[in-house]
C-alpha positions in Angstrom: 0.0 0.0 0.0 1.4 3.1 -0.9 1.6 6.0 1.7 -0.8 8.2 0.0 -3.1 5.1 0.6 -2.6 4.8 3.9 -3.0 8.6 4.8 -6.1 8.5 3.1 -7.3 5.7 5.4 -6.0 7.0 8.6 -7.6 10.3 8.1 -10.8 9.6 6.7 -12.6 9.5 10.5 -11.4 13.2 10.9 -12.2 14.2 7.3 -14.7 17.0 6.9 -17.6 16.1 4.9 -17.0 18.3 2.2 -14.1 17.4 1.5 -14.9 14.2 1.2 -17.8 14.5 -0.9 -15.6 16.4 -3.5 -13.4 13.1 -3.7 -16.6 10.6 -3.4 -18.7 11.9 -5.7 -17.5 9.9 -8.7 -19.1 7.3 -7.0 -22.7 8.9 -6.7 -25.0 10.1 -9.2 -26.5 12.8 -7.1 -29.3 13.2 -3.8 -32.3 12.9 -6.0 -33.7 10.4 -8.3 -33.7 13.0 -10.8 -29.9 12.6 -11.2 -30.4 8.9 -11.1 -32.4 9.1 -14.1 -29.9 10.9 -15.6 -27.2 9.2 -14.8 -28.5 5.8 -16.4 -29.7 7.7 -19.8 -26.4 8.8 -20.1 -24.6 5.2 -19.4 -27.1 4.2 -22.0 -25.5 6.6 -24.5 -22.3 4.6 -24.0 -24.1 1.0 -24.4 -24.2 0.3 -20.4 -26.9 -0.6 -18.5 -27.3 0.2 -15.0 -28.4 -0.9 -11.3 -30.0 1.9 -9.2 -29.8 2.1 -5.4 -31.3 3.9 -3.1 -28.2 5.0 -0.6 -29.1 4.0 2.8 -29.0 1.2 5.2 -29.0 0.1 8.7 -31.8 1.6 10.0 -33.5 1.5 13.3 -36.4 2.7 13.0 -39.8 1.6 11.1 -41.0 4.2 9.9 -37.4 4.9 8.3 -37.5 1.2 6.3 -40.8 2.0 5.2 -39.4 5.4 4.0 -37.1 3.3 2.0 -39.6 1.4 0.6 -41.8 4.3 -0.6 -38.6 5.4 -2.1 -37.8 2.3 -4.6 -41.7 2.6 -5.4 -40.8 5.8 -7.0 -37.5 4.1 -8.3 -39.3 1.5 -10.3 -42.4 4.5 -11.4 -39.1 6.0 -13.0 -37.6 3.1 -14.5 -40.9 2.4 -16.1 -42.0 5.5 -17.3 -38.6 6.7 -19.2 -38.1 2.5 -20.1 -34.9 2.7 -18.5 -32.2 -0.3 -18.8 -31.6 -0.7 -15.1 -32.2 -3.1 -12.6 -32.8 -2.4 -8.9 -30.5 -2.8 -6.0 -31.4 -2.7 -2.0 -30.0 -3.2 1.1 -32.2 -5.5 3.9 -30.5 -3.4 6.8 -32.1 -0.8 4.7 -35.5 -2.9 4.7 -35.3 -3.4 8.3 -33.7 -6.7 8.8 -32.2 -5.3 12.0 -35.2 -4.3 13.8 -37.4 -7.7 12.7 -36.6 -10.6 9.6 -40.2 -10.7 9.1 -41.0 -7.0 8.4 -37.9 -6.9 6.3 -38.9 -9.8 4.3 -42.6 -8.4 3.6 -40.6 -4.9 2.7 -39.0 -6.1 0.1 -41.3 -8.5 -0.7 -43.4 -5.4 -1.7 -40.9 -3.8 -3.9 -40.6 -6.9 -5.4 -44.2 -7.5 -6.2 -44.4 -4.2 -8.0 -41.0 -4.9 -10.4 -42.4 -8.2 -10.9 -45.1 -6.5 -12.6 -43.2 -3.5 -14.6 -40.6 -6.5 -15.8 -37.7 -5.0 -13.7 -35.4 -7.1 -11.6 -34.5 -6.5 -7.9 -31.0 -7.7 -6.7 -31.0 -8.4 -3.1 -27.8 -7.0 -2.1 -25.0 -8.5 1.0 -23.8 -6.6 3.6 -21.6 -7.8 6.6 -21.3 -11.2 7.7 -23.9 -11.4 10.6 -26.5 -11.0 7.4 -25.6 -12.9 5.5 -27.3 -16.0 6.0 -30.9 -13.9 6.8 -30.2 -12.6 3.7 -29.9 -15.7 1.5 -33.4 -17.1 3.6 -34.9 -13.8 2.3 -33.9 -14.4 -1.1 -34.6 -18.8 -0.7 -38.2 -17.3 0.5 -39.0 -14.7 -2.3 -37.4 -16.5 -5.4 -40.5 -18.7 -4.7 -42.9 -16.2 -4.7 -41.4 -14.3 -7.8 -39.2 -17.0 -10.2 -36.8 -14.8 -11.9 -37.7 -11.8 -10.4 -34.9 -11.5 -7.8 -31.5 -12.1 -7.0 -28.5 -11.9 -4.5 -25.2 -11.5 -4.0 -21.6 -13.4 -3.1 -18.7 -12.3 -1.6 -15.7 -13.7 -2.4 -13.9 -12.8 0.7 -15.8 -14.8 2.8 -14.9 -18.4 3.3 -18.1 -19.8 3.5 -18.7 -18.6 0.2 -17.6 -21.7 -2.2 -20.2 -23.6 -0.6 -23.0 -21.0 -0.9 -21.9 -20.6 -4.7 -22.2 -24.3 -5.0 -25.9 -24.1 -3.1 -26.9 -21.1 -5.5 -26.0 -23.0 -8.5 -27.9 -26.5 -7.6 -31.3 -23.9 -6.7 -30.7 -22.0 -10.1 -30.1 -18.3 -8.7 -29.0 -15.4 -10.3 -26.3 -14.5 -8.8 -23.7 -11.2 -8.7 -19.9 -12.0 -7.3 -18.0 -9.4 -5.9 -14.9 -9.3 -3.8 -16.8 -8.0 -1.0 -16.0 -4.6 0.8 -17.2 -5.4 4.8 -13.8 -5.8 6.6 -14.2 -9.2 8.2 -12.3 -10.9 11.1 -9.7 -14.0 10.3 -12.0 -16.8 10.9 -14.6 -15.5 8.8 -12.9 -13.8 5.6 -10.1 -14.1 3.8 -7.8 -11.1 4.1 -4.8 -11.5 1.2 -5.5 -10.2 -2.2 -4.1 -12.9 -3.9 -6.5 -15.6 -1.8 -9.4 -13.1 -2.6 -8.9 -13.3 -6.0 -8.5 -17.3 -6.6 -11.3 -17.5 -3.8 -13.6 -15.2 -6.7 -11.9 -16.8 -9.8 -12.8 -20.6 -7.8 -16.5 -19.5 -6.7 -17.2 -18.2 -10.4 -16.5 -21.1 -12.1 -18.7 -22.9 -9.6 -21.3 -20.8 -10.5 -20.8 -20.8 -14.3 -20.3 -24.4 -14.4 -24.0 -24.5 -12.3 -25.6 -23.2 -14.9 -26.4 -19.7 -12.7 -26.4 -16.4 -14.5 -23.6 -14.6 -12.8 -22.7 -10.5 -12.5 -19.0 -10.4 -12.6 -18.7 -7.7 -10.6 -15.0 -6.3 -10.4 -12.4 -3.7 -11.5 -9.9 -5.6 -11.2 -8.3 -6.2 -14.7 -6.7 -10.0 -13.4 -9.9 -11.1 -12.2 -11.3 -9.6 -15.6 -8.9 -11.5 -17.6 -9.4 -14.6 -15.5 -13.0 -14.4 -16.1 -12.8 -13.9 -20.0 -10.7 -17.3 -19.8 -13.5 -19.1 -18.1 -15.7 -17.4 -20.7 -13.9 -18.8 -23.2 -13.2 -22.2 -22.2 -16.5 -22.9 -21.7 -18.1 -21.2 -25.0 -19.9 -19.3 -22.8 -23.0 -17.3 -24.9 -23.0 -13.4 -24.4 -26.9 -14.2 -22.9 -25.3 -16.1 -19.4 -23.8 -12.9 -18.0 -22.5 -9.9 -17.5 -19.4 -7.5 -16.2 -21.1 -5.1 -13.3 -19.1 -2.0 -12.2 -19.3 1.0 -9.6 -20.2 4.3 -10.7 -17.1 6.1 -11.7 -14.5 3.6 -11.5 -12.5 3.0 -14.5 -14.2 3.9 -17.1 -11.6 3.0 -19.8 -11.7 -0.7 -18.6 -15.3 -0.3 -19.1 -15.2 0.8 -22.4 -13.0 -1.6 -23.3 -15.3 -4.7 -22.2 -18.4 -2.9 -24.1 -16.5 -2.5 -27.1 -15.9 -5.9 -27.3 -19.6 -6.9 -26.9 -19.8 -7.8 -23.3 -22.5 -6.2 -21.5 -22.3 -4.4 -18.6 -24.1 -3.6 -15.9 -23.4 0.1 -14.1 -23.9 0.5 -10.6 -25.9 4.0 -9.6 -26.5 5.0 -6.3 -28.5 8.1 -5.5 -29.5 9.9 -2.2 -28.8 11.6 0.5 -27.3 8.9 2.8 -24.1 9.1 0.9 -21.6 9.8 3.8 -21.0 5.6 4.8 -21.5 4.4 1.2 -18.6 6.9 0.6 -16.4 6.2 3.6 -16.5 2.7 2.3 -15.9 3.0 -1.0 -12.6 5.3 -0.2 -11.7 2.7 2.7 -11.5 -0.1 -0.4 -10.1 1.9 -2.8 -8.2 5.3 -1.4 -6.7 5.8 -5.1 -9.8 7.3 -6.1 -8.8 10.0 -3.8 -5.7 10.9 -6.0 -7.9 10.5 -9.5 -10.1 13.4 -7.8 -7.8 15.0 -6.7 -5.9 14.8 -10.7 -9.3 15.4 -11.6 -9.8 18.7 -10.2 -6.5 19.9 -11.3 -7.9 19.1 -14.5 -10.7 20.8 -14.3 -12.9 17.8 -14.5 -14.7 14.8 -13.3 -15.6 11.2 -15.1 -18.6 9.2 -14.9 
């Protein structure tokens, strides 16, 4: 890690939040769904389509999770009505998985009933280890109630995660694999990069090999390349998956995948609940610090 990295980790606690939503707004398309829609026309100008979330999560309170819900009501009213190419992406904590499983379950049970019927899918996002096996009961339990309608997500970091991948394949899911961004104790996640990445390049051929449609969710250009080998070997058709990136991360390697007919999937968050997602995202990757910061010398920011 270089020590520009590591000064951007140490200080982000004590970094005013301006500042860091100067550096951190590559990653988010704005506070309201306005720049949402936007943001996904635009990707669509460049032959992406996108993933819109509602920022927020970990909420205490009721009234707040069915605040969120409301919310991604109006996300899929907006998706419809412009015909967007995006999907929809939430958060359980955000549904209110910490407050009671049921409630959370029947909130996003009635997102999911109203994509169902406008044809939009709903991916059923991961968050830190303690959820993670709530979250794949919420997902078991609604994938009954709405075949093809829903999805979930993998973290490669974690070690239990082969096995889940193999479980996912045998039910059919759809399934997006990511590295994972939650820092996890020992026991539970793996914490080299090099493990990380054989652990993802392992748990997606599991998951190609299944027969599961899989989001290849990465930026990095190995696990890329790894992927496109898998591909490859396997004559994989264009129709069994897709490359799935974060808003404002590399978009040359992102052009380069589209131009060479892969899909890809663009990750949009929107809202006002920026300030964790942010912290996060500059925790995983503090380089994007030093691209804003090139950025504003230049005058100018990427999407």
């Amino acid at each position: 890690m270089s020590v520009f990295d590591s000064l951007v980790r140490t200080t982000l606690p004590i970094t005013p939040k301006p500042m860091l939503h100067f550096f951190a707004r590559r990653y988010v398309a704005g506070s309201r769904l306005e720049d949402a829609v936007a943001t996904v026309k635009r990707l669509a100008q460049q032959r992406c389509c996108a993933t819109i979330d509602v920022l927020g999560e970990s909420v205490t309170e009721r009234q707040h999770a069915v605040a969120a819900v409301a919310a991604y009501h109006e996300v899929l009213e907006a998706i419809a009505a412009d015909s967007l190419p995006s999907h929809l992406s939430l958060k359980p904590t955000q549904m209110g998985l910490n407050i009671d499983y049921s409630f959370c379950r029947d909130n996003i049970a009635s997102v999911l009933e109203r994509a169902v019927a406008k044809g939009i899918f709903v991916r059923i996002d991961m968050e830190d280890s303690p959820t993670t096996d709530a979250t794949l009961r919420v997902y078991h339990e609604l994938i009954e109630r709405y075949p093809n309608g829903t999805g979930v997500v993998l973290q490669a970091r974690l070690r239990r995660t082969l096995a889940d991948a193999a479980a996912l394949a045998r039910a059919g899911a759809n399934v997006r694999l990511c590295k994972g961004i939650y820092l996890e104790p020992r026991p539970i996640a793996y914490e080299e990069r090099d493990i990380i990445r054989n652990a993802f390049a392992h748990a997606l051929r599991i998951l190609i090999e299944g027969g599961v449609y899989v989001g290849i969710a990465t930026h990095d250009e190995w696990l890329v390349c790894e992927a496109l080998a898998i591909i490859h070997r396997l004559g994989l058709g264009k129709d069994r998956y897709e490359f799935q990136m974060l808003l404002g991360v590399d978009p040359e390697l992102r052009r380069i995948l589209t131009d060479a007919g892969h899909r890809l999937r663009v990750y949009v968050p929107f809202g006002s609940h920026w300030y964790p997602y942010s912290v996060r995202r500059l925790r995983e990757n503090p380089t994007i610090a030093r691209v804003g910061l090139e950025a504003f010398l230049r005058g100018r920011m990427e999407s």
